[in-house]
C-alpha positions as CSV (number, residue, x, y, z in Angstrom):
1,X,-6.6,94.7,-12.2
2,X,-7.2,91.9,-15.0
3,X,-7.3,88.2,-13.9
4,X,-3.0,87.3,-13.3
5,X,-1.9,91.2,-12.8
6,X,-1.8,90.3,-9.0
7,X,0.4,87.8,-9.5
8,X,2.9,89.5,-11.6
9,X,3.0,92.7,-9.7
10,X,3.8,90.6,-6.6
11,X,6.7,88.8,-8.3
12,X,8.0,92.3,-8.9
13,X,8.3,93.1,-5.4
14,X,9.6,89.7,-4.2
15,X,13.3,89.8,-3.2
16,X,13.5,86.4,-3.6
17,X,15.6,85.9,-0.6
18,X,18.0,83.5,0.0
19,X,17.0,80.0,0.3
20,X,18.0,79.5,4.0
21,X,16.0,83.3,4.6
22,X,12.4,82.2,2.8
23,X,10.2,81.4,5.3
24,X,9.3,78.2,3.9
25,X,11.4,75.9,1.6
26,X,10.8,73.0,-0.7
27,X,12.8,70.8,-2.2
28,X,12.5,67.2,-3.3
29,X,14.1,64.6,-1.3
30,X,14.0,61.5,-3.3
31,X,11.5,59.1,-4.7
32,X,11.7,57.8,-1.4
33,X,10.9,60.9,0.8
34,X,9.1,62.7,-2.0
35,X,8.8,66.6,-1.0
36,X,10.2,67.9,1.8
37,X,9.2,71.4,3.8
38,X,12.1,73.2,5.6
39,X,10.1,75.7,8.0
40,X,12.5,78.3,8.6
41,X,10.2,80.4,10.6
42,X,8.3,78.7,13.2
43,X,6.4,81.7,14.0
44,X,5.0,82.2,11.0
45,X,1.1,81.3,11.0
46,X,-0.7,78.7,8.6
47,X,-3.1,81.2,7.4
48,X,-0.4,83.3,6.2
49,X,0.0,84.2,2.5
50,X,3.1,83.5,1.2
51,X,4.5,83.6,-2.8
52,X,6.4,81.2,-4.3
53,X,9.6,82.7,-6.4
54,X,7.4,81.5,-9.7
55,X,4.4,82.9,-9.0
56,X,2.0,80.7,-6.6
57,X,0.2,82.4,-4.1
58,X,-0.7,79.3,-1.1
59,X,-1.1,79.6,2.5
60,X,1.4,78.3,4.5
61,X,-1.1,75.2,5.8
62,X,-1.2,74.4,1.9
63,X,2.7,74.7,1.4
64,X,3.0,72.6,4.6
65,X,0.8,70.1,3.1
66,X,2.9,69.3,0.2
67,X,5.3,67.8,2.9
68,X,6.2,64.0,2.0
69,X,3.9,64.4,-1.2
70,X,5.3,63.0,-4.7
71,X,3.5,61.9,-8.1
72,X,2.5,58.7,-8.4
73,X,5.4,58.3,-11.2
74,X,7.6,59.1,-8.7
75,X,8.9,62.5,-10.1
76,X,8.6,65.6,-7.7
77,X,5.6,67.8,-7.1
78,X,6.2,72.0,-7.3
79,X,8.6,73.1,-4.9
80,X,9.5,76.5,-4.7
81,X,10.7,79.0,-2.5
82,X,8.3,81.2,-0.8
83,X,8.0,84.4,1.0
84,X,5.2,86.2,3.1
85,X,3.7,88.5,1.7
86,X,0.6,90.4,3.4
């Protein structure tokens, strides 16, 4: 496959669940609490591949790092929900 066909065909098959059924979910909380990282599965391990509903492939450890995070301008990083995906 070309460079970005991988990420396209795994949009595809997302079912881009419901928020509360993702695996992990971001959402910003404010200028003061910047990004925030709802863990929905606590089983699920940080070297797992998940896909956000946009597109980005991260491992859970990286999603998980975005907790608390925020641009120095105060507006919110990219948050998105994401699934697992093998």
């Amino acid at each position: 496959m070309s460079k970005g066909v991988g990420r396209r065909i795994a949009i595809l098959f997302a079912n881009h669940e419901e928020d509360n059924e993702c695996p992990l979910r971001t959402h910003w909380g404010g200028k003061e609490r910047g990004a925030v990282v709802d863990v929905n599965d606590p089983t699920i391990p940080d070297e797992a591949t998940v896909i956000s509903e946009y597109g980005d492939v991260l491992t859970v450890a990286q999603v998980k790092a975005r907790d608390g995070q925020h641009r120095a301008d105060g507006y919110p990083t990219e948050l998105f929900g994401y699934e697992q995906h093998p």
